[in-house]
Chimera marker file (.cmm) of the C-alpha trace (Angstrom):
<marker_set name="trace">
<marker id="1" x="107.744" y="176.811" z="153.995" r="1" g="1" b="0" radius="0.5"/>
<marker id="2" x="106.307" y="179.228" z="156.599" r="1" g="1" b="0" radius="0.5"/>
<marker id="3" x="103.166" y="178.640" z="158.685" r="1" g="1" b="0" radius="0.5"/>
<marker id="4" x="100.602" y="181.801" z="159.338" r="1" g="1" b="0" radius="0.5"/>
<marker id="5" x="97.983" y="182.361" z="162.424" r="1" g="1" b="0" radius="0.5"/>
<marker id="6" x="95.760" y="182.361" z="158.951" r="1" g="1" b="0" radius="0.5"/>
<marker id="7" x="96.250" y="178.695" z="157.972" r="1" g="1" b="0" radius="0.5"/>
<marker id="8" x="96.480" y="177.758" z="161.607" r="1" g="1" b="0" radius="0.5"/>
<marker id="9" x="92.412" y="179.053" z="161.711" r="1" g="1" b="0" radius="0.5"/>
<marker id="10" x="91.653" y="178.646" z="158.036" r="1" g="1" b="0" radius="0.5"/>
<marker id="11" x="89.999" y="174.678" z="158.403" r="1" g="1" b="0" radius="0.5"/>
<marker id="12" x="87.420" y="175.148" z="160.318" r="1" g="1" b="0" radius="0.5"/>
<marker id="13" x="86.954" y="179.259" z="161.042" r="1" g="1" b="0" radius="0.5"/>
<marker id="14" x="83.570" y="179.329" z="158.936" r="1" g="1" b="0" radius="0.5"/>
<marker id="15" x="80.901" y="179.196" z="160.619" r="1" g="1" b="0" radius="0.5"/>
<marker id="16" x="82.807" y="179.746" z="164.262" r="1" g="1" b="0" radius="0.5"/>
<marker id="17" x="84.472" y="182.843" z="164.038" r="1" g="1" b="0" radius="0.5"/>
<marker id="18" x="82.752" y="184.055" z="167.064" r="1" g="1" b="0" radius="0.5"/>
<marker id="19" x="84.692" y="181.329" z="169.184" r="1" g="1" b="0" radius="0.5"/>
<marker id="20" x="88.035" y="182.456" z="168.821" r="1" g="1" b="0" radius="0.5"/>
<marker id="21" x="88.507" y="184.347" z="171.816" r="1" g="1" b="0" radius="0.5"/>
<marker id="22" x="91.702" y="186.986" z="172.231" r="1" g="1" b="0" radius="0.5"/>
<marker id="23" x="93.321" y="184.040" z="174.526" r="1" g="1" b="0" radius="0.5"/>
<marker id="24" x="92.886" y="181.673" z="171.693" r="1" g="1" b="0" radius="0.5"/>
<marker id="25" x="94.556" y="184.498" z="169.057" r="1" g="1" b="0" radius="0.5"/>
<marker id="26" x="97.482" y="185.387" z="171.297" r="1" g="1" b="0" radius="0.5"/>
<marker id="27" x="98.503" y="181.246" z="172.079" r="1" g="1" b="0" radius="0.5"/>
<marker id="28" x="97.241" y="180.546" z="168.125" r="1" g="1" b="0" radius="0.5"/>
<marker id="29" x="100.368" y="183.822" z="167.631" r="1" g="1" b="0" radius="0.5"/>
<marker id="30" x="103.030" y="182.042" z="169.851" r="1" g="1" b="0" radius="0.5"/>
<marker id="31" x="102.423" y="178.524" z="168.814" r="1" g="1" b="0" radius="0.5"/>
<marker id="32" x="102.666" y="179.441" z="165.126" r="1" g="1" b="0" radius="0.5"/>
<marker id="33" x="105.846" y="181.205" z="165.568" r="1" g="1" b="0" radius="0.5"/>
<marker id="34" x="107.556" y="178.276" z="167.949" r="1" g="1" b="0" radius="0.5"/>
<marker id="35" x="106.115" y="175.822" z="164.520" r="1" g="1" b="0" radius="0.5"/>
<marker id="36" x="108.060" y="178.199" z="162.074" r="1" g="1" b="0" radius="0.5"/>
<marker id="37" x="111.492" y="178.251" z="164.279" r="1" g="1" b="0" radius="0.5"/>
<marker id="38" x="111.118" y="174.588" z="164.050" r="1" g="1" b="0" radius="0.5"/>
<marker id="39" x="110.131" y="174.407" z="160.339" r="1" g="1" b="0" radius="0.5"/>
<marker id="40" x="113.371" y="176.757" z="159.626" r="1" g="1" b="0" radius="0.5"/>
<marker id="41" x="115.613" y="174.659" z="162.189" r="1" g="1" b="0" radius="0.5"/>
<marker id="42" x="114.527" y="171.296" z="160.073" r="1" g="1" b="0" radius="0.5"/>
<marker id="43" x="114.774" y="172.737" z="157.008" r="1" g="1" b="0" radius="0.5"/>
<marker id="44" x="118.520" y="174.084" z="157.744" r="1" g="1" b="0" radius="0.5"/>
<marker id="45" x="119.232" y="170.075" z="158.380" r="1" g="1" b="0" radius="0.5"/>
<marker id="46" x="117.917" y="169.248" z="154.908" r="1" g="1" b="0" radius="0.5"/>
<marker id="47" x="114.374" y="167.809" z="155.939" r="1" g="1" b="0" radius="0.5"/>
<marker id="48" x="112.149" y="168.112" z="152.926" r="1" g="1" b="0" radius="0.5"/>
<marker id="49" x="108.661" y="169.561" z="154.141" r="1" g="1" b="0" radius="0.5"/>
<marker id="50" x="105.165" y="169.062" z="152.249" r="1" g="1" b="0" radius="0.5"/>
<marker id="51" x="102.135" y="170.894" z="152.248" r="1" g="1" b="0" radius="0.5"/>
<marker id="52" x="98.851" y="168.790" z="153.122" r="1" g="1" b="0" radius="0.5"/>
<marker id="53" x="96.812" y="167.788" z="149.649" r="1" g="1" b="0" radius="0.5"/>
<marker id="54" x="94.026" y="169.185" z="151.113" r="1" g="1" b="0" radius="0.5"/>
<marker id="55" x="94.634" y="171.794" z="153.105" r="1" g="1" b="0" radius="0.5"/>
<marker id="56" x="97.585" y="173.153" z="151.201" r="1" g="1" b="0" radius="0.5"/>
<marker id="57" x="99.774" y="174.446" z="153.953" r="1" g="1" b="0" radius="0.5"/>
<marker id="58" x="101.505" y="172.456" z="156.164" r="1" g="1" b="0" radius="0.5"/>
<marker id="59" x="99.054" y="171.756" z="158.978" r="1" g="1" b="0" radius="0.5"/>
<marker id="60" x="96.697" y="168.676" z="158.987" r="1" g="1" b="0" radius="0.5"/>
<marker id="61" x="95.272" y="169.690" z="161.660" r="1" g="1" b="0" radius="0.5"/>
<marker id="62" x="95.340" y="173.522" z="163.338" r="1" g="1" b="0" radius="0.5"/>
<marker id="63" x="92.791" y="175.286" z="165.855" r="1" g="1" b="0" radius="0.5"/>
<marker id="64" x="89.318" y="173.208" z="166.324" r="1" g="1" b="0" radius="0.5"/>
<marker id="65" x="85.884" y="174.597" z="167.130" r="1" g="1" b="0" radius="0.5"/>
<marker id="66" x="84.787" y="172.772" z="170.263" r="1" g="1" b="0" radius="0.5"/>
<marker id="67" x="82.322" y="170.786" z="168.209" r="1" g="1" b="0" radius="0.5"/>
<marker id="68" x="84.362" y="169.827" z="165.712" r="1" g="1" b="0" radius="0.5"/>
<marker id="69" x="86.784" y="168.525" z="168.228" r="1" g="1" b="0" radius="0.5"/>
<marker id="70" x="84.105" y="166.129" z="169.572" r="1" g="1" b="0" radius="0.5"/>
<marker id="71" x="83.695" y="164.598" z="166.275" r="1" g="1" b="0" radius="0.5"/>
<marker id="72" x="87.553" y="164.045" z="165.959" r="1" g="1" b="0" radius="0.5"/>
<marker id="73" x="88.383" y="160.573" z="166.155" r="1" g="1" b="0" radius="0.5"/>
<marker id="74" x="90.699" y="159.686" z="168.840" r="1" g="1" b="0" radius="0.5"/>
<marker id="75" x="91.014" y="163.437" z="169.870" r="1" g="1" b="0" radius="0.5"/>
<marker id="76" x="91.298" y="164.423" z="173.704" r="1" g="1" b="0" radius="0.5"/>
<marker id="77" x="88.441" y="166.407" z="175.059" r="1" g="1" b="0" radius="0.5"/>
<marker id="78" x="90.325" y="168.634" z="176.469" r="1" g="1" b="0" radius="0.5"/>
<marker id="79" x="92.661" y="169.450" z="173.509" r="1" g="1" b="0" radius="0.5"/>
<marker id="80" x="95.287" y="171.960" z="173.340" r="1" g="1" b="0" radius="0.5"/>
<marker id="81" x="93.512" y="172.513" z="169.618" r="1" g="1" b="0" radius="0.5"/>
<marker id="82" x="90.748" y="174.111" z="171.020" r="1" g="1" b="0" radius="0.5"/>
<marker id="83" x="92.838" y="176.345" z="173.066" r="1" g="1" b="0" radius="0.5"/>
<marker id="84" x="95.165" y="177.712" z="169.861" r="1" g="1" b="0" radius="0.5"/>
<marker id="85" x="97.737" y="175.812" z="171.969" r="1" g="1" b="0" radius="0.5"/>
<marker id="86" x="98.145" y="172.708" z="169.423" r="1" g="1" b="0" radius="0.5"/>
<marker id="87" x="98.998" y="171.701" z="165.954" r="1" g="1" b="0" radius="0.5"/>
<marker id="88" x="99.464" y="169.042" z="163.827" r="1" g="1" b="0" radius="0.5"/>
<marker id="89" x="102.131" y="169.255" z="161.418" r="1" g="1" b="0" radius="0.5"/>
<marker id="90" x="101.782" y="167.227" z="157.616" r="1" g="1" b="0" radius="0.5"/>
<marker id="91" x="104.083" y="164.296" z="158.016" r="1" g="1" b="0" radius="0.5"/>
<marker id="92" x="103.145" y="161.484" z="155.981" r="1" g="1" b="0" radius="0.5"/>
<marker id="93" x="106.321" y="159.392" z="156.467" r="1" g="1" b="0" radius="0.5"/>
<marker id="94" x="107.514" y="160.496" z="159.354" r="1" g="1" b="0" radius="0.5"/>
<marker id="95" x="110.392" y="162.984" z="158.955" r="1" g="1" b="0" radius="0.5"/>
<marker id="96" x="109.667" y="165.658" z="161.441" r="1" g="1" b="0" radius="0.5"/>
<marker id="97" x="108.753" y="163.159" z="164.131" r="1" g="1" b="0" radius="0.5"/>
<marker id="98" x="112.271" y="161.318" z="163.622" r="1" g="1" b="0" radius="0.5"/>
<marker id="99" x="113.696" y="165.024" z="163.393" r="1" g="1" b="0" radius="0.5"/>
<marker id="100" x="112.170" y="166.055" z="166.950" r="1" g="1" b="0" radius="0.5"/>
<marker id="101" x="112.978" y="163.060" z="168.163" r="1" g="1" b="0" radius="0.5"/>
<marker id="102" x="116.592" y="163.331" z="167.856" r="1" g="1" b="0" radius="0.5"/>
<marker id="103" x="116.455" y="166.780" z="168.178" r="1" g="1" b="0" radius="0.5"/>
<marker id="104" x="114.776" y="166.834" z="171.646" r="1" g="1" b="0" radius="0.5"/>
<marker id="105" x="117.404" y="169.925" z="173.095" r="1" g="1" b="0" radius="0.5"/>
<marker id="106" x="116.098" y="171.803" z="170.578" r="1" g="1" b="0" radius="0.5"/>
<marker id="107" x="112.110" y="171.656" z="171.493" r="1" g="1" b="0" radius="0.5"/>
<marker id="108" x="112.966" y="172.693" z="174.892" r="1" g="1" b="0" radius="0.5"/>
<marker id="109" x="115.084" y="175.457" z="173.933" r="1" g="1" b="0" radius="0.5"/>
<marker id="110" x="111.515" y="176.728" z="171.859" r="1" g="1" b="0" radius="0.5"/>
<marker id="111" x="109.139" y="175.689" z="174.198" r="1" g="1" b="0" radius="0.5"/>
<marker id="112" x="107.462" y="172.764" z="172.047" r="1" g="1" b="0" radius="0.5"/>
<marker id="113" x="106.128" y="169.336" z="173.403" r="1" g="1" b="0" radius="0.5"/>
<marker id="114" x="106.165" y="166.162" z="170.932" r="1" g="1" b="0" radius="0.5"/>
<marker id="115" x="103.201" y="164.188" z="171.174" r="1" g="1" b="0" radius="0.5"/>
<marker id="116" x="105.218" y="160.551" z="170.401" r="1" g="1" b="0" radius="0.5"/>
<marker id="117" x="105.550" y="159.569" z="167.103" r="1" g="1" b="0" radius="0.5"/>
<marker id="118" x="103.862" y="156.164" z="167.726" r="1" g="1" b="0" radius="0.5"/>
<marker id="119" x="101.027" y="158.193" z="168.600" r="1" g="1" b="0" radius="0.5"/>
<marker id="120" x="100.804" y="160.193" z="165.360" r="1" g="1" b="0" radius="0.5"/>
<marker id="121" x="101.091" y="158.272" z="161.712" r="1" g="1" b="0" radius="0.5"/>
<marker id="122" x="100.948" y="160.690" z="158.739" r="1" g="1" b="0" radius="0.5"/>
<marker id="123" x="101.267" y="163.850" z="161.390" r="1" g="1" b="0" radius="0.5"/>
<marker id="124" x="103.686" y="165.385" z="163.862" r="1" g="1" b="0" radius="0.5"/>
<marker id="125" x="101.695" y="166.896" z="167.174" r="1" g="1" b="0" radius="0.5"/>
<marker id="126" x="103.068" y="169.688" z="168.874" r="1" g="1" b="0" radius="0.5"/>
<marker id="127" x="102.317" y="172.080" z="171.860" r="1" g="1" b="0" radius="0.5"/>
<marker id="128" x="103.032" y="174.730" z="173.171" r="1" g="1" b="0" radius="0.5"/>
<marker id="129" x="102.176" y="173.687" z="176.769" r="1" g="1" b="0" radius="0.5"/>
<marker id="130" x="103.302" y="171.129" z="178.922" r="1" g="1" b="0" radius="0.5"/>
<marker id="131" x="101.441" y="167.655" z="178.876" r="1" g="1" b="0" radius="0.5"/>
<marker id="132" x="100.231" y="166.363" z="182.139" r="1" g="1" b="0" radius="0.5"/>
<marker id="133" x="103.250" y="163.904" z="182.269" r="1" g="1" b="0" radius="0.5"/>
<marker id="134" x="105.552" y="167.310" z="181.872" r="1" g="1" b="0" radius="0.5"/>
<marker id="135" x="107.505" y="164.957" z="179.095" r="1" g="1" b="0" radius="0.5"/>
<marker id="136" x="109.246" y="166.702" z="176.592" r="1" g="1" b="0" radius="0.5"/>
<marker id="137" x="107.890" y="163.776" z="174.203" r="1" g="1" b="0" radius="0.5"/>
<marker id="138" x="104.427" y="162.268" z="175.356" r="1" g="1" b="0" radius="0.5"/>
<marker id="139" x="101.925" y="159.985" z="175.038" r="1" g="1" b="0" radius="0.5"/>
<marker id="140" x="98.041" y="161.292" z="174.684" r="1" g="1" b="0" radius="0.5"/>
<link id1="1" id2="2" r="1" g="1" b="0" radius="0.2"/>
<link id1="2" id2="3" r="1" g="1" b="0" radius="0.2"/>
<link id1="3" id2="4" r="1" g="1" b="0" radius="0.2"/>
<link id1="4" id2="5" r="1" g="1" b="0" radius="0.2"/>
<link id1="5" id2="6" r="1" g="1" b="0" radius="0.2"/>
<link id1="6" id2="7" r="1" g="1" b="0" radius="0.2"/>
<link id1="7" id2="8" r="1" g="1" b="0" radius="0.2"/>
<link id1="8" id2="9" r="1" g="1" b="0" radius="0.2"/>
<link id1="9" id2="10" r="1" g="1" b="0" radius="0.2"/>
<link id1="10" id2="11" r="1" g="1" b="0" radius="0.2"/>
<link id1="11" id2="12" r="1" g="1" b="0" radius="0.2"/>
<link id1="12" id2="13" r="1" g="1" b="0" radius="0.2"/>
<link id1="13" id2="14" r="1" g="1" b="0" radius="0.2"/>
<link id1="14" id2="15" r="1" g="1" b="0" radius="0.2"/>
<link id1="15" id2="16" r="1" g="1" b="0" radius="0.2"/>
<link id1="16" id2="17" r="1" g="1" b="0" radius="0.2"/>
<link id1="17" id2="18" r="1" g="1" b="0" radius="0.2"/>
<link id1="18" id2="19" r="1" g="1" b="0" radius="0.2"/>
<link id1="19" id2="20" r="1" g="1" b="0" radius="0.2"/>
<link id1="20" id2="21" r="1" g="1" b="0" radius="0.2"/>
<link id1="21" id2="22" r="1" g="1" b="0" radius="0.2"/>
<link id1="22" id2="23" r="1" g="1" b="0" radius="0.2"/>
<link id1="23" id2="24" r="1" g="1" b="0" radius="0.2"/>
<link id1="24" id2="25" r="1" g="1" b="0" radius="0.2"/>
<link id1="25" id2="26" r="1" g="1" b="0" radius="0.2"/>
<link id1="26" id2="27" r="1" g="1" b="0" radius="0.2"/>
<link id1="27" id2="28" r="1" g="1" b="0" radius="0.2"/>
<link id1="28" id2="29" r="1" g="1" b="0" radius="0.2"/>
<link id1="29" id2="30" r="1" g="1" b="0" radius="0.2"/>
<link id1="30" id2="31" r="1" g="1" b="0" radius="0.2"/>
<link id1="31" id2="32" r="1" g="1" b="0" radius="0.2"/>
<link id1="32" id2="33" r="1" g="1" b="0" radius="0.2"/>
<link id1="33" id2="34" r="1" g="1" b="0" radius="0.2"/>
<link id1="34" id2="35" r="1" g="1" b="0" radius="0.2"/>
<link id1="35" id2="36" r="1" g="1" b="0" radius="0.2"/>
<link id1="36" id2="37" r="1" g="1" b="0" radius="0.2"/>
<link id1="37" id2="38" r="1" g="1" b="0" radius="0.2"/>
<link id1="38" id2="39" r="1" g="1" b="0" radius="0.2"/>
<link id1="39" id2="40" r="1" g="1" b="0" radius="0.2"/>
<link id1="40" id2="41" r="1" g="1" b="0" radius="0.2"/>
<link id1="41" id2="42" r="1" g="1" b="0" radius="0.2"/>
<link id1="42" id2="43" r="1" g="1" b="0" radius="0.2"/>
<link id1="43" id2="44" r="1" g="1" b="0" radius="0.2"/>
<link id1="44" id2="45" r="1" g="1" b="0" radius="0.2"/>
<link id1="45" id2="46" r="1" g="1" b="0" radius="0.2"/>
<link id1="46" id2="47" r="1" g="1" b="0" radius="0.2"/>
<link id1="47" id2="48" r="1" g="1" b="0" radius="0.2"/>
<link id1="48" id2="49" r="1" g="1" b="0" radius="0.2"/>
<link id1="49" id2="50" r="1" g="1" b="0" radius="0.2"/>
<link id1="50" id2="51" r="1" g="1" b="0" radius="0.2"/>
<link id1="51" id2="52" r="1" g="1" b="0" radius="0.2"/>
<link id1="52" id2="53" r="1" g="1" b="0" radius="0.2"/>
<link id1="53" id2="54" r="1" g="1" b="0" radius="0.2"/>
<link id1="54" id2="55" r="1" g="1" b="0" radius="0.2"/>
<link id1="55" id2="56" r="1" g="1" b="0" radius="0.2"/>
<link id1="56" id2="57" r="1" g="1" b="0" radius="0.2"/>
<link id1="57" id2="58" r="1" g="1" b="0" radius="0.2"/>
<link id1="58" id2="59" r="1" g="1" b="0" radius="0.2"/>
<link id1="59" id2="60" r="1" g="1" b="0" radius="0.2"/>
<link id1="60" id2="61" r="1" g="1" b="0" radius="0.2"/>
<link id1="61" id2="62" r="1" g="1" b="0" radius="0.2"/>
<link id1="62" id2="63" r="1" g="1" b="0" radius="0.2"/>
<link id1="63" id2="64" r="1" g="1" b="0" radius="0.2"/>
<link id1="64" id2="65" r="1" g="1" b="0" radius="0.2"/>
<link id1="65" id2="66" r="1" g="1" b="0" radius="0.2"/>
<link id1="66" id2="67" r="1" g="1" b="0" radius="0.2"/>
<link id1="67" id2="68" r="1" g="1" b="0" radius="0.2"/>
<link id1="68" id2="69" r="1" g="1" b="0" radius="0.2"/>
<link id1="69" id2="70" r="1" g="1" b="0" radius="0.2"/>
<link id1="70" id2="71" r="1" g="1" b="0" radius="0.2"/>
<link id1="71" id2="72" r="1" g="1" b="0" radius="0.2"/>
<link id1="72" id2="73" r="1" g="1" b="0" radius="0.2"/>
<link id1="73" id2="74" r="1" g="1" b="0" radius="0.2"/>
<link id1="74" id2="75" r="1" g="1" b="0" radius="0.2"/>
<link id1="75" id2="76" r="1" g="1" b="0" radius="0.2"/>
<link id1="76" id2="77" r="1" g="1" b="0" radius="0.2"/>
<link id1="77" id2="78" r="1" g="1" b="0" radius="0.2"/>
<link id1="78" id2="79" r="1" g="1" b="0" radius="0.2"/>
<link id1="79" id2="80" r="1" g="1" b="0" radius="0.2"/>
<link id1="80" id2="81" r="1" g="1" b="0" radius="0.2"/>
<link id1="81" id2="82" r="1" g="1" b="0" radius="0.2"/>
<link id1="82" id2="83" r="1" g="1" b="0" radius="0.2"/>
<link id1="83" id2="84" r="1" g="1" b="0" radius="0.2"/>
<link id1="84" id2="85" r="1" g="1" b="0" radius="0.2"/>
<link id1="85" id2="86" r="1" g="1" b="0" radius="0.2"/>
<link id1="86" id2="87" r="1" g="1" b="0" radius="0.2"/>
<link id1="87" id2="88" r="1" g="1" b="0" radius="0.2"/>
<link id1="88" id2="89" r="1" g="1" b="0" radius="0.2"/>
<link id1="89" id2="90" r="1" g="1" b="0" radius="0.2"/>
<link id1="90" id2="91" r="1" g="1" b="0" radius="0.2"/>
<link id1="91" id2="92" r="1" g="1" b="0" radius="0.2"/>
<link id1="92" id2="93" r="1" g="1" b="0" radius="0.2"/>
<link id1="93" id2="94" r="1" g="1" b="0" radius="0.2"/>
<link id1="94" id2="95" r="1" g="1" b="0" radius="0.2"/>
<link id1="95" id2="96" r="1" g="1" b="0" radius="0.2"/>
<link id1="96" id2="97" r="1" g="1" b="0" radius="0.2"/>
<link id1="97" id2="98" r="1" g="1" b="0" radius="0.2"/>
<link id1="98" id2="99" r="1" g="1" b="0" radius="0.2"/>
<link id1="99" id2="100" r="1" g="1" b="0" radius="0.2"/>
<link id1="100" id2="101" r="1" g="1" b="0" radius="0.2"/>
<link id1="101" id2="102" r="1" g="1" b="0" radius="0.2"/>
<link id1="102" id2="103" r="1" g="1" b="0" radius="0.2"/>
<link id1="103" id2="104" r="1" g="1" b="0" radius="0.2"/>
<link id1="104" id2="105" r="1" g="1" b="0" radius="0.2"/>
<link id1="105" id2="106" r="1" g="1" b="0" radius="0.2"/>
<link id1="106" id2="107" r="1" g="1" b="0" radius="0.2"/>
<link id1="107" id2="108" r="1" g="1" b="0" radius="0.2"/>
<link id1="108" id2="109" r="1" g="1" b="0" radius="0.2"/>
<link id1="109" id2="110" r="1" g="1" b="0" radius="0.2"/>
<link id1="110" id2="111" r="1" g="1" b="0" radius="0.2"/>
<link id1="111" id2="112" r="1" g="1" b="0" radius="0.2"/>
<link id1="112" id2="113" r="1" g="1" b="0" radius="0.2"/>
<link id1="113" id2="114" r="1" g="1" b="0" radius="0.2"/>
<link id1="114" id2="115" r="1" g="1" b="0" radius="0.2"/>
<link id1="115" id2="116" r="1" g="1" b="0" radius="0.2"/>
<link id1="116" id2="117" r="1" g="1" b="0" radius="0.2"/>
<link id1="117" id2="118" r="1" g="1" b="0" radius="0.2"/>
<link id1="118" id2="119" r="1" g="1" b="0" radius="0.2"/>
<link id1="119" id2="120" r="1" g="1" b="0" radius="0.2"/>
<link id1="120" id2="121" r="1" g="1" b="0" radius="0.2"/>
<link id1="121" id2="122" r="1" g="1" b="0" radius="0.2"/>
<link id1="122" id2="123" r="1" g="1" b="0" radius="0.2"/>
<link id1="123" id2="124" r="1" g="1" b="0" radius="0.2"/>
<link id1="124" id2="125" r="1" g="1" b="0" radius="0.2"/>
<link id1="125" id2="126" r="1" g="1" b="0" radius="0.2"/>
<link id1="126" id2="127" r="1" g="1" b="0" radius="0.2"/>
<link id1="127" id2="128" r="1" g="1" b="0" radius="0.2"/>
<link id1="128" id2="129" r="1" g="1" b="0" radius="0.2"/>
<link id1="129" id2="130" r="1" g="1" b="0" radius="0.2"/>
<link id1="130" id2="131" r="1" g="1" b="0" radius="0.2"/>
<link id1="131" id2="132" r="1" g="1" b="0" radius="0.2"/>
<link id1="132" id2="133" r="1" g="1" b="0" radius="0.2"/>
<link id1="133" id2="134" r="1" g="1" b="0" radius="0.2"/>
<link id1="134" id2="135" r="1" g="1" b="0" radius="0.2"/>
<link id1="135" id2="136" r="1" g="1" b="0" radius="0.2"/>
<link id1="136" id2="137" r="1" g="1" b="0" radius="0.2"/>
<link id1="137" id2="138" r="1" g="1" b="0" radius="0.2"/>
<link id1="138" id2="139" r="1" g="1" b="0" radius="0.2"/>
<link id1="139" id2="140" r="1" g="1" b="0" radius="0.2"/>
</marker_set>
């Protein structure tokens, strides 16, 4: 299963095209591509991946419009999301979370951030910036 910049934007583009700005396409570019080296890494190990019902790739969550972010429940208001620097990964029973979280080495080696799987039923959060707490694995 790959991920594209396409499905990363494709939830909420409509109607806010004109807020993607070239910063937001070129961290959107490196985020997707640190996802897909950890999609191939996981899928190597034998993790079975599953697309979203609705969204039918594997993010639940991808790039957010600033005023769709304020209308998230429980989402930061500063979120990496808005920034193309943050996505949220289908995981309904928690496979990629347990994955990351034994595989910890690995995220640093790509440059990903866990948001901690307490944190995150039904979807694995990662970044490609450091959180505040500079914690490979973090709570929001």
């Amino acid at each position: 299963m790959i991920l594209t910049v396409k499905d990363y934007f494709a939830r909420h583009l409509a109607g806010h095209e004109q807020e993607i700005t070239e910063e937001i396409k070129r961290n959107a570019i490196d985020l997707v591509a640190r996802q897909n080296r950890l999609i191939a890494a996981m899928q190597d190990d034998g993790v079975q991946l599953k697309p979203h019902p609705l969204t039918g790739t594997m993010y639940s969550s991808g790039w957010r419009p600033v005023s769709v972010n304020a209308a998230t429940p429980g989402a930061a208001v500063f979120s990496n999301h808005m920034l193309g620097n943050a996505g949220d990964l289908y995981d309904p029973h928690g496979e990629i979370d347990e994955w990351c979280m034994l595989h910890q080495n690995f995220l640093s080696s790509i440059g990903l951030w866990l948001e901690h799987p307490a944190a995150t039923k039904g979807w694995s959060h990662t970044q490609r910036v450091a959180p505040r707490s500079g914690n490979r694995v973090f709570y929001p």
